[in-house]
GUBABA-615182 format. One record per atom (N, C-alpha, C): residue number from 1; residue in one letter; chain; atom name; z, x, y. Coordinates in nm, 2 decimals, padded with zeros to 4 digits. Each point is the difference from the previous one (the first is absolute). Layout:
REC     n   res   chain   atom       c3       c1       c2
REC   NUM     A       A     CA        Z        X        Y
...
This chain:
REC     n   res   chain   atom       c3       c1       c2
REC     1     X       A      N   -02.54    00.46    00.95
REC     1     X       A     CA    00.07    00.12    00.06
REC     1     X       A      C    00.11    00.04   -00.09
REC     2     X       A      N   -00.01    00.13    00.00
REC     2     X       A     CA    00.14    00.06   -00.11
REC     2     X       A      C    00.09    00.09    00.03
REC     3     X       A      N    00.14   -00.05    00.02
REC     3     X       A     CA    00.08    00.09    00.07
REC     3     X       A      C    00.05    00.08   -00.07
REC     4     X       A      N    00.02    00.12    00.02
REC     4     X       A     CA    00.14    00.14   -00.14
REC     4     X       A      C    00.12   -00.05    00.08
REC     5     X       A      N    00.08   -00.03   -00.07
REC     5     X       A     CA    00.18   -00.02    00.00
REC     5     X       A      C    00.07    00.03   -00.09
REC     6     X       A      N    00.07    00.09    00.07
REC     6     X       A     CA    00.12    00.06   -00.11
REC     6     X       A      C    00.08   -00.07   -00.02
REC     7     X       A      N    00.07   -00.01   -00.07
REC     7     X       A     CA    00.14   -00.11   -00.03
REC     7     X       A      C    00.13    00.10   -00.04
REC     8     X       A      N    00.12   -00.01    00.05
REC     8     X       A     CA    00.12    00.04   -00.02
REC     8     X       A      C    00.02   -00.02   -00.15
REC     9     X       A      N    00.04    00.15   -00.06
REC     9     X       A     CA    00.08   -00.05   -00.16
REC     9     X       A      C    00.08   -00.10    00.01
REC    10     X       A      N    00.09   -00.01    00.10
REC    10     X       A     CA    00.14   -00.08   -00.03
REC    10     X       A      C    00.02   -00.09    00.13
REC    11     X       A      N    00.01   -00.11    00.00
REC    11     X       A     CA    00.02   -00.11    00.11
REC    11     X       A      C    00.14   -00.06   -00.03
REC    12     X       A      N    00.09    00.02    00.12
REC    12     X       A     CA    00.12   -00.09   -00.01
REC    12     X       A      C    00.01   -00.13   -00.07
REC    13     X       A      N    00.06   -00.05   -00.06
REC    13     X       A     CA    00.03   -00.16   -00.04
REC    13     X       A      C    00.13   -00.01    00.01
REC    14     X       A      N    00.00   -00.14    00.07
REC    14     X       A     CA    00.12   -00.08    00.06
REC    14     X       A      C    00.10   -00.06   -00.11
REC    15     X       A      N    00.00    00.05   -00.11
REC    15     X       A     CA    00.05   -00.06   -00.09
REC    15     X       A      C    00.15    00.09    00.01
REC    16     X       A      N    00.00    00.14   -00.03
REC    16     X       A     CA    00.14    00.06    00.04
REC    16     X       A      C   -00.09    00.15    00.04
REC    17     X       A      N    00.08    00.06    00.05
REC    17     X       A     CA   -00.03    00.15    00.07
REC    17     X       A      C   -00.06    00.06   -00.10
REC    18     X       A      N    00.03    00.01   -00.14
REC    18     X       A     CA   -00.05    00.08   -00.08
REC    18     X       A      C   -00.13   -00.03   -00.12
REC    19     X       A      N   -00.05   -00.12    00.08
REC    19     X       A     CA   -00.13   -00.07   -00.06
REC    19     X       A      C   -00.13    00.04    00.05
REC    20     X       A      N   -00.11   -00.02   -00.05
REC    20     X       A     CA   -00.09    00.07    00.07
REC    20     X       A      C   -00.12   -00.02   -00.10
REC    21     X       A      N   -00.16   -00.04    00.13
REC    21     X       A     CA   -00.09   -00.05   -00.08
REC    21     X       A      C   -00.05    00.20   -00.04
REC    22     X       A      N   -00.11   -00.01   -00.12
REC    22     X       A     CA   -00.05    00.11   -00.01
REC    22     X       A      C   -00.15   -00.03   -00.01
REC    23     X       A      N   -00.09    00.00    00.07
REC    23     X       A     CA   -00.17    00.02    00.05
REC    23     X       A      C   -00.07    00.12   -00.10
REC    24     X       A      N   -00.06   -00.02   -00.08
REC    24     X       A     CA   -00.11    00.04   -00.04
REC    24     X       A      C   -00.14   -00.08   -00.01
REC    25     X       A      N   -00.06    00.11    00.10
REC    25     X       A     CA   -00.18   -00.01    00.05
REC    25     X       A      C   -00.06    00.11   -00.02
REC    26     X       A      N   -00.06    00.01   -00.11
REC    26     X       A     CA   -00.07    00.15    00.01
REC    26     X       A      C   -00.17   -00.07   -00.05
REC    27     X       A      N   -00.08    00.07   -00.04
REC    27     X       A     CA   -00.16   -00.04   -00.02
REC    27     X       A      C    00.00   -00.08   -00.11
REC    28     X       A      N    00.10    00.01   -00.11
REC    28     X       A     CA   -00.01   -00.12   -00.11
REC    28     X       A      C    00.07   -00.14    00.00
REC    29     X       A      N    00.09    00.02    00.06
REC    29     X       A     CA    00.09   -00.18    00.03
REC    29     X       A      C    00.11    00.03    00.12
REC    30     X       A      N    00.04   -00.17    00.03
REC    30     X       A     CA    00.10    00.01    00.11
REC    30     X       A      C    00.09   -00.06   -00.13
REC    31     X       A      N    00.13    00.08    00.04
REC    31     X       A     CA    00.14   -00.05   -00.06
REC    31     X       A      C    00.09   -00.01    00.07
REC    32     X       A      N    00.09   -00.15    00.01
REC    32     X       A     CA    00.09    00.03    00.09
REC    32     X       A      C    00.18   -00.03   -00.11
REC    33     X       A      N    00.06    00.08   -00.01
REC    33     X       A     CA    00.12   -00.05   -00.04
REC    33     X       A      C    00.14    00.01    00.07
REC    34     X       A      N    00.08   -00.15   -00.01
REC    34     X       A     CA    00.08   -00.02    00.09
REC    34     X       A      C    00.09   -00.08   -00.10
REC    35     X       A      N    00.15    00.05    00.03
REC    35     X       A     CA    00.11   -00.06   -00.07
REC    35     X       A      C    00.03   -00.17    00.04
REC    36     X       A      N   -00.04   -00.09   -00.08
REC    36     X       A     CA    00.05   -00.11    00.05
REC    36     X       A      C    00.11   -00.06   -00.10
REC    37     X       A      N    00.10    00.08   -00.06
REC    37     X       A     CA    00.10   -00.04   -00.10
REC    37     X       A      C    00.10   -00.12    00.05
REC    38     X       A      N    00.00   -00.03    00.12
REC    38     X       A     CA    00.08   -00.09    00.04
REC    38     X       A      C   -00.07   -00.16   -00.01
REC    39     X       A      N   -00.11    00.04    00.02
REC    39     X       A     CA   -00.09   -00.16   -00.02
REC    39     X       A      C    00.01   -00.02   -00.17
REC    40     X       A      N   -00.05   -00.13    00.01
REC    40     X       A     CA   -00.07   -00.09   -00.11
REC    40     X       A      C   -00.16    00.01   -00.06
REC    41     X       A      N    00.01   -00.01   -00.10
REC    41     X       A     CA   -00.20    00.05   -00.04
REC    41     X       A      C   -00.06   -00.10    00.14
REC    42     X       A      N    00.07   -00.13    00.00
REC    42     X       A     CA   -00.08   -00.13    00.08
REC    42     X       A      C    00.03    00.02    00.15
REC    43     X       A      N    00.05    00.09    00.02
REC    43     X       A     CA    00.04    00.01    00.20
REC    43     X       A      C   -00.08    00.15    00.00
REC    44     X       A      N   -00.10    00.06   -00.04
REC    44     X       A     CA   -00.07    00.11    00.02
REC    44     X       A      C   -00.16   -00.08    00.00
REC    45     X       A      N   -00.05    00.02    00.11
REC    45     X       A     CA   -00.11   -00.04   -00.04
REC    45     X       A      C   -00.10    00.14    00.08
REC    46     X       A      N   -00.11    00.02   -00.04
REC    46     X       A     CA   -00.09    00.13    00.01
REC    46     X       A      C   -00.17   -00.10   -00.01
REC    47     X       A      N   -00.04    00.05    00.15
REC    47     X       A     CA   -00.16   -00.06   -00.02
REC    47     X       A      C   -00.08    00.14    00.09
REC    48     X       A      N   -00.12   -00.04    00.01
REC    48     X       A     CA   -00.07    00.13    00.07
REC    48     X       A      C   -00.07   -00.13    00.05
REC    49     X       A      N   -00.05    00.06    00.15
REC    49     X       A     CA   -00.06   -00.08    00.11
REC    49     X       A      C   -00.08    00.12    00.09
REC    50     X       A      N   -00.11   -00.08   -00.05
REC    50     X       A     CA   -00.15    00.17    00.03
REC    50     X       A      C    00.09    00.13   -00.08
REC    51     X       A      N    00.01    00.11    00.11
REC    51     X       A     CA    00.03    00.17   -00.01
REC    51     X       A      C    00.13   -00.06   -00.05
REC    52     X       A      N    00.17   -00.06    00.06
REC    52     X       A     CA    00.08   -00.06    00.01
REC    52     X       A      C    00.07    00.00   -00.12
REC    53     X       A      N    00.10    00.02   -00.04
REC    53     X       A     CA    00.11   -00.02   -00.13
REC    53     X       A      C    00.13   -00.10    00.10
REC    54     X       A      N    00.02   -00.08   -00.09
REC    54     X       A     CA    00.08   -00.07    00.12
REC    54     X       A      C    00.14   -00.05   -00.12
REC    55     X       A      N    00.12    00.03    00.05
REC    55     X       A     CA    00.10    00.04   -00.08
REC    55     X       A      C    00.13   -00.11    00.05
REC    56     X       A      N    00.04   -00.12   -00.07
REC    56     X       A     CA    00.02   -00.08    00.09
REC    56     X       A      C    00.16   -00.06   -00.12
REC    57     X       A      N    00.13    00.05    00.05
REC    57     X       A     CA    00.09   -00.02   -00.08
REC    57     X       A      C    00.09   -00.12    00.07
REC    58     X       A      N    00.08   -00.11   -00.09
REC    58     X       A     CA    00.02   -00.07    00.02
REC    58     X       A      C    00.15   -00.07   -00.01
REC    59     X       A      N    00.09    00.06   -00.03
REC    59     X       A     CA    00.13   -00.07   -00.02
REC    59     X       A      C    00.08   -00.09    00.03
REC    60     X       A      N    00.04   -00.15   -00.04
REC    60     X       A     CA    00.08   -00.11    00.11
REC    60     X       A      C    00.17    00.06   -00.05
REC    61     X       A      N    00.04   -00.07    00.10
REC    61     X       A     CA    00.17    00.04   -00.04
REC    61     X       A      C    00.03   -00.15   -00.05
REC    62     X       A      N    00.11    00.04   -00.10
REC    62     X       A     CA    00.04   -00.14   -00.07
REC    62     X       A      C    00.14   -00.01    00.08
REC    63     X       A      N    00.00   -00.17    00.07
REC    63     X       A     CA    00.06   -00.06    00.06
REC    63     X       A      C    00.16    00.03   -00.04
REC    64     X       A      N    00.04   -00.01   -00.13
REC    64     X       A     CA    00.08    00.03   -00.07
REC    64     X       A      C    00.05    00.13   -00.06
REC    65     X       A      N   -00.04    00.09    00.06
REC    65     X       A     CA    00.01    00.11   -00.05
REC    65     X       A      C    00.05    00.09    00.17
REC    66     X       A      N    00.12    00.01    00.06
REC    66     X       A     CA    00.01    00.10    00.10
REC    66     X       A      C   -00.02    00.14    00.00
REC    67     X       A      N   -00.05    00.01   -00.12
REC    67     X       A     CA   -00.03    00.19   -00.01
REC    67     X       A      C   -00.14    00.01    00.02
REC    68     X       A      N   -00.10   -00.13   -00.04
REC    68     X       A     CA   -00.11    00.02   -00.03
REC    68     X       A      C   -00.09    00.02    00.11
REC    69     X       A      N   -00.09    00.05    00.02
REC    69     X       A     CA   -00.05    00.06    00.14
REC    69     X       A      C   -00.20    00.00    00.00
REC    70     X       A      N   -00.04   -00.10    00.10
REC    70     X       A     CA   -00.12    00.01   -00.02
REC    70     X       A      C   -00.07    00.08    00.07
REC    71     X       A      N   -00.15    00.00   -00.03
REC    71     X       A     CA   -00.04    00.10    00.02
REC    71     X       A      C   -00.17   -00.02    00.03
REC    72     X       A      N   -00.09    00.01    00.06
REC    72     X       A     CA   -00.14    00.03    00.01
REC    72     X       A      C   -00.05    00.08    00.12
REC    73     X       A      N   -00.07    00.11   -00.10
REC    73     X       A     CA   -00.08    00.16    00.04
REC    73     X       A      C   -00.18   -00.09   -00.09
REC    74     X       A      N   -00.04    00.06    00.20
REC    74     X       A     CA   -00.10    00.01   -00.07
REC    74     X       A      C   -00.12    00.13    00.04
REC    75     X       A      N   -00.08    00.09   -00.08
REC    75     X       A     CA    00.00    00.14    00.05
REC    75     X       A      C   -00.18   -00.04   -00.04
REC    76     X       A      N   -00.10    00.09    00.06
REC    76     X       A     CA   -00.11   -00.02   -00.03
REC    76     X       A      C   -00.04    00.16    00.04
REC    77     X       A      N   -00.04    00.03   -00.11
REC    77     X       A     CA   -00.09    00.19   -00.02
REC    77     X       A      C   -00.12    00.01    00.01
């Protein structure tokens, strides 16, 4: 069975007010781009599960650090 869904250009992200994923799906590819400048290459991880893109960010706070602030978002398109 095959469903048509539209997808929103621009999806909120919880990262600050002015972040935001951007969706492209048209007949040649899905592309999704999303600012993760605050992570690490190693605390981003990205898999597909069936239809699924599953977007799974990771941040620990260092014990030693009072500014440092952790963090895990995880978003699936």
């Amino acid at each position: 069975m095959s469903v048509d869904v539209e997808h929103a250009k621009q999806w909120d992200w919880p990262l600050t007010p002015d972040d935001f994923i951007t969706v492209v799906d048209d007949a040649t590819h899905f592309e999704v781009d999303l600012d993760v400048k605050s992570f690490k290459k190693e605390e981003v991880k990205v898999e597909t599960i069936e239809d699924l893109v599953n977007i799974h960010l990771d941040h620990e706070a260092k014990d030693d650090d009072p500014m440092n602030v952790a963090r895990n978002i995880i978003r699936q398109v």
